[in-house]
N, C-alpha and C positions, 0 to 999 in steps of 0.2 A: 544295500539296494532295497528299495522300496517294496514290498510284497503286495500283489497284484488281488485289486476287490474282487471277491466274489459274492454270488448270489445266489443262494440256497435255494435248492428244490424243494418245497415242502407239499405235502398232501394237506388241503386246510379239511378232510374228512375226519386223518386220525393225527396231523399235529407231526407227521414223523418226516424227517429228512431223508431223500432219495436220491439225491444229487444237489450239485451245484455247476457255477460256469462263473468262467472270469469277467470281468466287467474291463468291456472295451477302454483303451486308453483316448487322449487327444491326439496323440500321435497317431493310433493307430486307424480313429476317423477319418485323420486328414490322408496318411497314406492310402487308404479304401477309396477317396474320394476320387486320389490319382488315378488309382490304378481303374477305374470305373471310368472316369474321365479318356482315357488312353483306349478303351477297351469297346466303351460306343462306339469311336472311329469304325471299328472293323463291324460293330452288331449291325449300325444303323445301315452298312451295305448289302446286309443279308438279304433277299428276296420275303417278303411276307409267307411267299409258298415253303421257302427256307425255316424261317421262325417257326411257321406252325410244324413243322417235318420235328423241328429241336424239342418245342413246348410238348407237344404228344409224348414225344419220351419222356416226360416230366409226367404226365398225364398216368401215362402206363406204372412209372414207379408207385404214384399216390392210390390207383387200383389194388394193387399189388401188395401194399402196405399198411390195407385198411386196420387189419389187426395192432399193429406197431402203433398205427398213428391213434387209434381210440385207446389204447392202454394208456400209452401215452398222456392224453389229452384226461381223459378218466384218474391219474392219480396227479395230475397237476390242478386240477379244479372241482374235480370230485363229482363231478357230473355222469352219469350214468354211461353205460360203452355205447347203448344206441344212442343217446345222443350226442355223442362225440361221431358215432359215424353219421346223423343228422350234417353236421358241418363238413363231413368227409364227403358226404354224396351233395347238398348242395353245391360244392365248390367245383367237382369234377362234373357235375352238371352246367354248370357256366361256362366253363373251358371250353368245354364237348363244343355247343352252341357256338362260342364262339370260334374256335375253331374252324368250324364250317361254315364262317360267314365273315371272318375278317378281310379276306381277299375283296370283296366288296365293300367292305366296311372306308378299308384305306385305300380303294381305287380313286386313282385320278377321277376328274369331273367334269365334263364341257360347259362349259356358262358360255349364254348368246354374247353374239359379240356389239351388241347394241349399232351403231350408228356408221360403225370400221365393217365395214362388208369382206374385206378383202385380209383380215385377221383371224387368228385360230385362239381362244381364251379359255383357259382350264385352273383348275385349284384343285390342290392334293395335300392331306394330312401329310405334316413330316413329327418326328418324335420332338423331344425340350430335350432331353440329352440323358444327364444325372440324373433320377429323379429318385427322393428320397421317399419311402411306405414305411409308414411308421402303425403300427398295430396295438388292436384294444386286449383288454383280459377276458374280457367275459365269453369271445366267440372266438380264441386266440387264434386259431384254424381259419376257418371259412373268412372272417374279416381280415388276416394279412395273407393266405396265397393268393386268393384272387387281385387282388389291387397289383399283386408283384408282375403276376402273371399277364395281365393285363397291359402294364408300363411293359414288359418286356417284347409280347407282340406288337404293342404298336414303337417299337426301334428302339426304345431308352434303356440304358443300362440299370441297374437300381441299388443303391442304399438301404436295405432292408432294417430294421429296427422292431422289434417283437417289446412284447410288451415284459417288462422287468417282475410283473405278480406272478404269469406263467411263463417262466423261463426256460421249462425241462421242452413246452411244446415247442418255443422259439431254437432250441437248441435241435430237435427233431428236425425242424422243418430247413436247418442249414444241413443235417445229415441227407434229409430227401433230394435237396438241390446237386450233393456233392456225388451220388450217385446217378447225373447226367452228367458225364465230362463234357458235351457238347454245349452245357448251359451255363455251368457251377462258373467258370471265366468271367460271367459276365453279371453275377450278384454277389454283393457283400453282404453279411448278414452281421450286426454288433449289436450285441447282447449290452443292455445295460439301464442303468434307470435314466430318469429325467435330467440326468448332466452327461449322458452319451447321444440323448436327442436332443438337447441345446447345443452338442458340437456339431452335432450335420449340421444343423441348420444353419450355425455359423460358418462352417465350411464352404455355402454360396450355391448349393445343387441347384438346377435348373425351375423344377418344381418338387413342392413337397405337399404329400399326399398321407392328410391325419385320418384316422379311424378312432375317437376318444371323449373325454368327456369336454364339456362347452371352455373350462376351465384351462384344459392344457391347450385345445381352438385357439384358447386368447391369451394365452403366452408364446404361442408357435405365431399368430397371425403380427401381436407385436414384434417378433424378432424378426421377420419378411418385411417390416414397412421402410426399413432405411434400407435395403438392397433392391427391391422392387421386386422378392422373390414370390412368382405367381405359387398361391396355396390353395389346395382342394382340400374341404375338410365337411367328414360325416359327423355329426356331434347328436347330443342327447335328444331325447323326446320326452313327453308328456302323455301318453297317445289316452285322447278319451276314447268312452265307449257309450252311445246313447241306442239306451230303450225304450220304445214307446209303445204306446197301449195295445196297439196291431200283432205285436210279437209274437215268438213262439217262446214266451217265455222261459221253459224249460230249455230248449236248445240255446237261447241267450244267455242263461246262469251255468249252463253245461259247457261250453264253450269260451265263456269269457272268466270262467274259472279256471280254465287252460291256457287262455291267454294271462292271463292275470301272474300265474303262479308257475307256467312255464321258466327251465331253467333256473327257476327258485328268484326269479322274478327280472334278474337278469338280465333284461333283454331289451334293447333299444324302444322296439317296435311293437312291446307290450302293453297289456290295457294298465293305466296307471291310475287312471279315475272312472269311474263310473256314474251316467246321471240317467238316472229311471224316470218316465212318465208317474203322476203322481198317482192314477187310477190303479198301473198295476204293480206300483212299490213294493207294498208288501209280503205280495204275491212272488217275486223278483227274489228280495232278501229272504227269505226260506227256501225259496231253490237254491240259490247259494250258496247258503250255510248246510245243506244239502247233500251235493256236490264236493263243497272241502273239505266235507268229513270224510269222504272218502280216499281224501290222498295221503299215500302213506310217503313218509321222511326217513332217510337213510343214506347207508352207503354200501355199496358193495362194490369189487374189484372184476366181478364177474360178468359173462356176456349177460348170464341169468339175473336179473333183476327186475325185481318189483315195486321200486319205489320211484313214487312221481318227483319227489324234492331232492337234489343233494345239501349241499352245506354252500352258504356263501362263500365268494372265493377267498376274502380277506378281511383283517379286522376294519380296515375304514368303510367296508358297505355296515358294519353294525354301528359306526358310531352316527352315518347318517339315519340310518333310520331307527334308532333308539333317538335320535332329537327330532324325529319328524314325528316320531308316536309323541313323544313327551309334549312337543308344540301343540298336535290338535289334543289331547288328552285334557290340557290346562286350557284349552277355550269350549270344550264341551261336545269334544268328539265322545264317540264309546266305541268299546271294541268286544264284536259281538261272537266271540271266537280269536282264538291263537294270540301273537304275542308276545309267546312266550321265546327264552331263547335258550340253546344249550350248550355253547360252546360255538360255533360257526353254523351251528341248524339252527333255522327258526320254523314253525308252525306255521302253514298259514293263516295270515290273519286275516279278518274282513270288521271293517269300521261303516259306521254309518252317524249321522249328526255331523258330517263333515261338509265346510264351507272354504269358498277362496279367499278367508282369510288367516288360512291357516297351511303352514308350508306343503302337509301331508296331499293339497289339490293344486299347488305350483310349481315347487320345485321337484327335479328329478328323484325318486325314491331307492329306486332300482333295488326291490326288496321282495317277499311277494305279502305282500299287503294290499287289498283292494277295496281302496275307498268309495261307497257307493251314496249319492245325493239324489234329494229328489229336484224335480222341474214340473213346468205344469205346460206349457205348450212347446209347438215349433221351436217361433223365436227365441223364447226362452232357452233352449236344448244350444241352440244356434252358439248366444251369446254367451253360456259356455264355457262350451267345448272352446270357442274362438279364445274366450278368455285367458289367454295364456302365452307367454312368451317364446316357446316353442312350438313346431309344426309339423312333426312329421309323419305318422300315423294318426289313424283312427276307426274305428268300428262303428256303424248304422245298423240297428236292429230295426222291422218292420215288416207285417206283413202288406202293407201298400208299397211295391215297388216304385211307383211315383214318388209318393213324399219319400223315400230310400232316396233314391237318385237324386230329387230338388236338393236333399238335405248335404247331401255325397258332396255335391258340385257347388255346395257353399262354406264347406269345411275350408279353414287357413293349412291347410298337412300337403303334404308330398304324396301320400296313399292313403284312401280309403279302399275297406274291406266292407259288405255290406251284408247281415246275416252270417258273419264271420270271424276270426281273427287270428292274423299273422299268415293270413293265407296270400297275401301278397308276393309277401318274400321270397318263396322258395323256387318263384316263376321266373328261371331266365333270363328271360329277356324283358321281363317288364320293368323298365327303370322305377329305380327307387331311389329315395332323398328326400330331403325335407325345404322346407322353408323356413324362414324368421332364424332363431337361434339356435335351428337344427343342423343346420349347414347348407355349404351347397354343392356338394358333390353328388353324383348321379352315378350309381352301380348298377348292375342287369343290364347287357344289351352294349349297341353300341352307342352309347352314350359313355360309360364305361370305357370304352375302348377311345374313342374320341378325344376324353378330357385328359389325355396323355398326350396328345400332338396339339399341333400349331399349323392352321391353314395358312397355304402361301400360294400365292395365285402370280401366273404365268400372262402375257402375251407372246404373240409370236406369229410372223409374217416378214414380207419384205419391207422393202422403202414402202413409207407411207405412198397409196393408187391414188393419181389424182381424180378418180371416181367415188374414192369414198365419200361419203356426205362432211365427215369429221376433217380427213385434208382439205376438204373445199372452204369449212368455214376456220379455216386458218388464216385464212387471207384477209387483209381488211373489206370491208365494205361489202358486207355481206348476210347483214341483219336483216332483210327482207327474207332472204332465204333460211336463215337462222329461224323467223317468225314465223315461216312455213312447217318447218319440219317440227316445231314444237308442237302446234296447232295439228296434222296430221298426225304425228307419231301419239302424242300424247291428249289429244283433244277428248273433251268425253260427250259432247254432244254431237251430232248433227254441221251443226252453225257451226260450231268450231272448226271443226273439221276443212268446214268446205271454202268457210270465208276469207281466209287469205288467200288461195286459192282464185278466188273469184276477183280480190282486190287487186292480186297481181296480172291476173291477164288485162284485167282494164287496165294498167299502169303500163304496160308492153304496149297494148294500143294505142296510147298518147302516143310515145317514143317511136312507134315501128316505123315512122316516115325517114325521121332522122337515123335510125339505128338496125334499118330491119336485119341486114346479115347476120350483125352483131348478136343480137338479142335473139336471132333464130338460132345460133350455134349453140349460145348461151343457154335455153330454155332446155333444146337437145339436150346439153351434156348434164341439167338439173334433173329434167324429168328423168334422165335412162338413171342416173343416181339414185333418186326420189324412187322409183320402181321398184327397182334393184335392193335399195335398202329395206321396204317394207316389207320384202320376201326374207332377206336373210332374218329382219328384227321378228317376223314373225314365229321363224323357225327358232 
């Protein structure tokens, strides 16, 4: 008999093994799928007031568990205990919220009934069914419970998939679930690398929801084009950061050294380039260099700590940006500080002489390395920041709140931050997502909740009233009244308005000798319609 893969825990701070976990089989995908499949039936009947009663108790365990879960999280990615519970209180911070607003979120809708007076029209979210969360490394926590959490309030059962770097946190976060028995029935959770999430995906789920980098985006979105499997997916960023002469310069190098170097660089929604006005450049790069001498590199397993960097999570973040330094190094970047590497810690570094033709200002880095360029006006800052293939953050320094804002509202991103960074994120309900080859999923709020269901909209009345305007023009020979109600309901002047109107009554008066009963019954049962209809179309 075949002996079943597993996937080691490792600490990438000190290198040493703390566990492992078996790697899901195909069979056991596809039986997940069933039993998820099977299991929807009964979730999607729950009342929303139901779900959130269940989810709270999910809610209450991850309170409850803050210690477990930053230990946790702290020896699988070696990132500091507060900021493992940074991920711990964002996420139970999005719940909370929603929580208290999904009942409205997935309420039924009334839409007017346009032209059918005598009809009742409504549309109400319903869930896709299966829906597959597949989760990143870097923020293993905070980017796969929400998304799960999420699919599961608005009715879908879920496929859970954690990311195969941190496995011990993915292996956690099926312990969290299994300690709701009212929830744990209705999520699978399959540990394993990129051929246990090519099985779901094969398996046909309803929707499948990426949190990853652009690369796995476009291996996930090719294997959905021959099923027509709708895919929501969050992908990488670029995020600049532009300073101009107005600034508070010191808050801009104090802060976007934090942005920059946050999570040891990390982090989707990080400053990844920098472009300074060319007046206060130099001014700029000394605050800087500043600033990162101040942050200390480490690890420790303790609440107590003082260090701002831990270690990269894994060796392929060193091999990318050990070729992104080597790229701009060889066309005449310099590196004015850090560097250096020592095993999975790197120093912060900060470069300058850097240009977009060199990888370290296009492609993703996710290091903390922060490349900073000069520019000389607006436009120029403009063209960029835009310059780039992704969009999904960015940072406006200035103290002219105007040109902040003009500039805010001409970035190609999902978020700007203005006089700040990464201050977006941690707000609830403020949707977040990117554009271009950032993706296009929408998290915070209910948009979030939303892109889990499927609008399906309702009539509902009796036999068609032969007063409607809509049964009337059923009949043939009824284009004069047809050119009425378009010109009224929809005219936008005046004239429009009134002139058929005015054409038909003199068109009655020819006929009224020959026709008057006729035409007077007739006229009656348009006008009370015609009335009738402008009241309800207006409500």
């Amino acid at each position: 008999m075949q002996q079943p893969r597993c996937i080691p825990f490792i600490n990438p701070a000190t290198g040493k093994k703390f566990g492992e976990i078996e790697v899901a089989t195909r069979e056991e995908v596809i039986l997940a799928h069933k039993e998820m499949r099977q299991a929807f039936k009964i979730w999607r009947k729950k009342s929303v007031k139901e779900r959130i009663r269940i989810l709270r108790k999910f809610q209450e365990v991850l309170i409850d568990s803050i210690d477990e879960i930053t230990e946790v999280i702290n020896k699988d990615t070696g990132k500091s205990r507060q900021d493992g519970w940074v991920e711990v209180n964002v996420s139970v911070d999005r719940l909370h919220q929603y929580y208290k607003r999904a009942h409205h979120w997935l309420a039924r809708r009334r839409v007017p009934p346009g032209l059918y007076m005598f009809k009742k029209y409504y549309t109400e979210p319903h869930p896709y069914g299966v829906v597959a969360v597949i989760g990143p490394w870097n923020y293993p926590f905070d980017l796969t419970v929400p998304p799960m959490c999420s699919a599961l309030l608005a009715g879908n059962t879920v496929l859970l998939k954690p990311s195969e770097v941190t496995p011990a946190v993915g292996q956690l976060i099926e312990r969290l679930i299994d300690r709701v028995p009212e929830l744990s029935p209705f999520v699978r959770v399959l540990h394993g690398d990129g051929s246990v999430g090519a099985a779901i995906v094969e398996s046909r789920p309803d929707l499948v929801f990426l949190t990853g980098s652009t690369a796995t985006g476009q291996k996930i979105a090719q294997a959905t084009v021959d099923t027509l499997t709708p895919f929501v997916f969050e992908l990488g960023g670029k995020d600049p950061m532009i300073v101009f002469d107005s600034a508070d310069i010191q808050a801009a190098a104090k802060w976007g050294v934090w942005g920059a170097f946050y999570n040891t660089g990390q982090t989707c929604m990080g400053i990844e380039r920098v472009y300074v006005q060319s007046g206060v450049y130099d001014e700029f790069v000394t605050a800087v260099l500043e600033e990162a001498r101040k942050l200390k590199v480490g690890y420790s397993p303790h609440i107590e700590n003082q260090n701002n960097l831990g270690p990269l999570t894994f060796e392929r973040q060193i091999n990318i940006i050990s070729d992104h330094m080597a790229d701009a190094l060889e066309k005449g970047a310099k590196v004015l500080m850090g560097g250096k590497l020592d095993g999975l810690f790197m120093q912060p570094t900060v470069m300058i002489d850097v240009d977009h033709g060199m990888k370290i200002m296009r492609e993703e880095t996710f290091g903390p390395i922060m490349p900073i360029m000069k520019f000389e006006d607006e436009a120029d800052a403009l063209f960029l920041a835009n310059d780039c293939d992704y969009g999904l953050s960015a940072a406006v320094w200035s103290g002219d709140m105007r040109q902040a804002k003009r500039v805010a509202h001409r970035l190609d991103v999902g978020s700007v931050n203005i006089n700040d960074a990464i201050s977006h994120y941690p707000v609830s309900l403020l949707p977040f997502g990117g554009v271009k080859m950032s993706g296009n999923a929408r998290t915070h709020g209910k948009e979030e909740i939303l892109q889990f269901t499927q609008m399906r909209s309702y009539a509902v009345g009796k036999p068609p009233h032969p007063l409607d305007l809509a049964t009337i023009m059923r009949v043939p020979n009824r284009y004069w009244l047809g050119k009425l109600i378009t010109r009224v309901f929809f005219g936008v002047t005046p004239r429009q308005k009134l002139e058929p109107i005015t054409e038909w009554v003199e068109d009655v008066d020819m006929k009224l000798a020959a026709r008057k009963t006729a035409v007077a019954a007739g006229l009656t049962t348009a006008l009370a319609a015609l009335i009738w209809g402008l009241i309800r179309f207006r409500k």
